[in-house]
C-alpha positions as CSV (number, residue, x, y, z in Angstrom):
1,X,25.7,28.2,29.1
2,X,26.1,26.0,26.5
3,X,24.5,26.3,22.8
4,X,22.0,23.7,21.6
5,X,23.2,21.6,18.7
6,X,22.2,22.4,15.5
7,X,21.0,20.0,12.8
8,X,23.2,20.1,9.6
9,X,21.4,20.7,6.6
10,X,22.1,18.7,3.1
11,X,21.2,19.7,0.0
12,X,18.7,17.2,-2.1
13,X,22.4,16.0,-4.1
14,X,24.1,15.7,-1.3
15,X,21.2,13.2,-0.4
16,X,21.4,11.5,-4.0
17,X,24.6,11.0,-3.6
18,X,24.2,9.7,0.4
19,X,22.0,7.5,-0.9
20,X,23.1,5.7,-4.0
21,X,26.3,4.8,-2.4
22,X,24.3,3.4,1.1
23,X,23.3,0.0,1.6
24,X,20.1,1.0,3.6
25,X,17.3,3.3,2.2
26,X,16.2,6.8,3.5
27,X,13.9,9.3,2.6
28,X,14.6,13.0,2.5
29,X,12.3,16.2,3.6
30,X,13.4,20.0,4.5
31,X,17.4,19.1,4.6
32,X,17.2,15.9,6.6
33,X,17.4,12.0,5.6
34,X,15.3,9.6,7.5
35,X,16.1,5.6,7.5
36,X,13.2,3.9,6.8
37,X,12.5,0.8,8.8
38,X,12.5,-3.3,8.0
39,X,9.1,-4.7,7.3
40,X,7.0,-7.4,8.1
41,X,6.0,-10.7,7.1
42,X,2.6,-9.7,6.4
43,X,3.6,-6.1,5.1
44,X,6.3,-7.8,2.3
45,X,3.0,-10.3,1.6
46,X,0.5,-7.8,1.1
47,X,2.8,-5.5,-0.6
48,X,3.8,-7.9,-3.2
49,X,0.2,-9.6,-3.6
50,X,-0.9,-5.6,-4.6
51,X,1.9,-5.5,-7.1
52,X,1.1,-8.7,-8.9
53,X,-2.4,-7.6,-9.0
54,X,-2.2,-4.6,-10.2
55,X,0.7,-6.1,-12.7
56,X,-1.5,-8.5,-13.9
57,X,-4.4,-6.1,-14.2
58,X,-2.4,-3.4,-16.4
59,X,-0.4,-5.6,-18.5
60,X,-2.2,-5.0,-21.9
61,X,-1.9,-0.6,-20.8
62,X,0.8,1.7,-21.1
63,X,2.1,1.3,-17.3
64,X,4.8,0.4,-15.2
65,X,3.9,-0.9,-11.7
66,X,6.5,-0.6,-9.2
67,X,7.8,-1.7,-6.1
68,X,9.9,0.2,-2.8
69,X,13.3,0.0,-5.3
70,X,13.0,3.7,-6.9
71,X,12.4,6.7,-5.3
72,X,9.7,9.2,-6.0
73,X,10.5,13.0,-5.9
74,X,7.5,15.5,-5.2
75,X,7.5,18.9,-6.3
76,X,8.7,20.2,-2.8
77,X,11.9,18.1,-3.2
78,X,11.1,15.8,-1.0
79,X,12.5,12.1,-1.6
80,X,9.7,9.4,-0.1
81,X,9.8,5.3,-1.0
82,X,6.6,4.1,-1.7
83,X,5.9,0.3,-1.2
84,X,4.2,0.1,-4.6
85,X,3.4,3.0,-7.1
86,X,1.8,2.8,-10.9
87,X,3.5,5.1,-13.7
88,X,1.0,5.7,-16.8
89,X,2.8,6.5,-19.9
90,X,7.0,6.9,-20.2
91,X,8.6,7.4,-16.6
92,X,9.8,10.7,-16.2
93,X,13.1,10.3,-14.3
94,X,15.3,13.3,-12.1
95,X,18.2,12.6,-13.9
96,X,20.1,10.4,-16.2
97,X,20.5,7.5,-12.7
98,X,16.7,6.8,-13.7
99,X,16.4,6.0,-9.9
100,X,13.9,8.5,-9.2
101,X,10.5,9.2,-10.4
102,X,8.6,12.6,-11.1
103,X,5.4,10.9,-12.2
104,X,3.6,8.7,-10.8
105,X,-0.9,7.9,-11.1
106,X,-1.0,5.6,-8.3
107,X,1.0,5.0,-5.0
108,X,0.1,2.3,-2.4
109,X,1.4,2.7,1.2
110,X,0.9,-0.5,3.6
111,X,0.3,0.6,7.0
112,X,2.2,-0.4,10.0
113,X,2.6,0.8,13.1
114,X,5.5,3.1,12.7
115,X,4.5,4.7,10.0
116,X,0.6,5.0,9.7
117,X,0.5,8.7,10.9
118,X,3.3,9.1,8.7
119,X,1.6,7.7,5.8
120,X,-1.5,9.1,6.4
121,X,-0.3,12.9,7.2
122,X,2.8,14.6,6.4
123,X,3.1,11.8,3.2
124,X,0.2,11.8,1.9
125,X,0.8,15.9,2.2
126,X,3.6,15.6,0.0
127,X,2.4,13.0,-2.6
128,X,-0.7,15.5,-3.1
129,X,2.0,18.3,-4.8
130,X,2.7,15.7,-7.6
131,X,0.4,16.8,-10.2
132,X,0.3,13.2,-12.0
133,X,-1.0,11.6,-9.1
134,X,-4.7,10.4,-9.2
135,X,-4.8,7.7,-6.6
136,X,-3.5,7.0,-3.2
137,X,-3.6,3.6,-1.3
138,X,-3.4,3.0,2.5
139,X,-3.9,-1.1,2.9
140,X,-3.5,-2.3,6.5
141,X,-1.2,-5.3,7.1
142,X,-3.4,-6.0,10.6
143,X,-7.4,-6.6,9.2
144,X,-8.1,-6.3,5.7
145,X,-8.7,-2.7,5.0
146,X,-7.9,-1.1,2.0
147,X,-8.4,2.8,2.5
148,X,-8.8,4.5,-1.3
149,X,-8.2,8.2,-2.7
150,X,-9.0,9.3,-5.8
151,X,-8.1,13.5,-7.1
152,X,-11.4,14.9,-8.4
153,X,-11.5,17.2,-11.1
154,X,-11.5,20.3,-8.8
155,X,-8.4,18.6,-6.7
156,X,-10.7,17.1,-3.6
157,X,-9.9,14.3,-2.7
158,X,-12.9,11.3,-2.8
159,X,-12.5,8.3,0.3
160,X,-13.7,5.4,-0.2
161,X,-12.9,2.3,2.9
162,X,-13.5,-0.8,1.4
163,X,-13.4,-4.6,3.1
164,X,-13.3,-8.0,2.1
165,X,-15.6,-9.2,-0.7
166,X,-15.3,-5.9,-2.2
167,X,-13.4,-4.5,-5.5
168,X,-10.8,-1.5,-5.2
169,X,-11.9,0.7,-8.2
170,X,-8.8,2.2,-9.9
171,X,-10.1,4.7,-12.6
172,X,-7.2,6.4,-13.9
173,X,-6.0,3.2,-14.3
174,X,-8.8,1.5,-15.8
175,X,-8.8,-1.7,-13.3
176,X,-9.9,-3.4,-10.7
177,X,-8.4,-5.8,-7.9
178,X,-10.6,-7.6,-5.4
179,X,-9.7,-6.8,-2.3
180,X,-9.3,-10.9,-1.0
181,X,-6.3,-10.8,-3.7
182,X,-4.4,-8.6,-2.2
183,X,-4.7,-10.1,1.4
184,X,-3.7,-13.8,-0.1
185,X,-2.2,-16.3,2.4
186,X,-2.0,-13.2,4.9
187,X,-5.5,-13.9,6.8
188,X,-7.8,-16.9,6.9
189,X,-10.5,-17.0,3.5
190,X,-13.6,-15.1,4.3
């Protein structure tokens, strides 16, 4: 009888160093790497239209908003891309690369279908280890939908679903974004 095969293991610097030298990005949980798919029209629209809002929002603060081009590294050592996460103060970097983050307030997921139930369970699991983080995003890319999580105090976390005509209340931030701005020339004006 034949043995099963069994997965390899990498270290996470064997994963750095995997991925600062690929051309395509992955993500990195228990030992393994994971390519992360293309997006979508709508996903790259809503993505961006969040980041300029929440730019334009926090441009007299002390913050850095982000896009999917640095990695964020949770206390588990997990490795995850975000498509839009909000640093509040200095960045707080692994190493001297400076391409991955230890500290961020706010990351934004868009929803699609491959990786809702990614997003929603064993990601969001991870992002809740970082202790910066106040605020988690899930915006749909198929109906305007902006699902909101804020850390209380005692480390619940509040939900909030909010809809068009609404505002998407950031308080550790100290901003707001209407939630028709960030679905911009991605559906028809309410």
């Amino acid at each position: 009888m034949a043995a099963a095969a069994q997965k390899l293991k990498i270290t996470p610097a064997e994963y750095l160093a995997f991925e600062r030298a690929s051309d395509t990005r992955h993500e990195y949980a228990d030992g393994e790497i994971f390519a992360m798919s293309g997006g979508s029209l709508d996903h790259s629209l809503v993505g961006h239209n969040l980041e300029r809002e929440l730019g334009n929002a926090l441009l007299e603060r002390p913050c850095q908003v982000h896009g999917s081009d640095l990695k964020i590294k949770t206390p588990a050592g997990k490795y995850h891309y975000a498509d839009a996460f909000v640093l509040y103060g200095p960045p707080v970097f692994e190493d001297d690369t400076r391409d991955v983050v230890l500290n961020p307030k706010l990351i934004v997921e868009v929803l699609s279908d491959s990786t809702e139930r990614y997003d929603r369970g064993d990601k969001f699991t991870s992002y809740r280890t970082i202790d910066t983080l106040e605020e988690y995003v899930l915006v749909s890319q198929t109906s305007i939908l902006v699902e909101h999580y804020r850390r209380l105090p005692d480390g619940t976390w509040l939900y909030r679903a909010l809809a068009s005509g609404e505002q998407l209340v950031l308080p550790s931030l100290g901003c707001e974004i209407p939630i028709d701005r960030i679905y911009l020339k991605v559906f028809p004006a309410p």
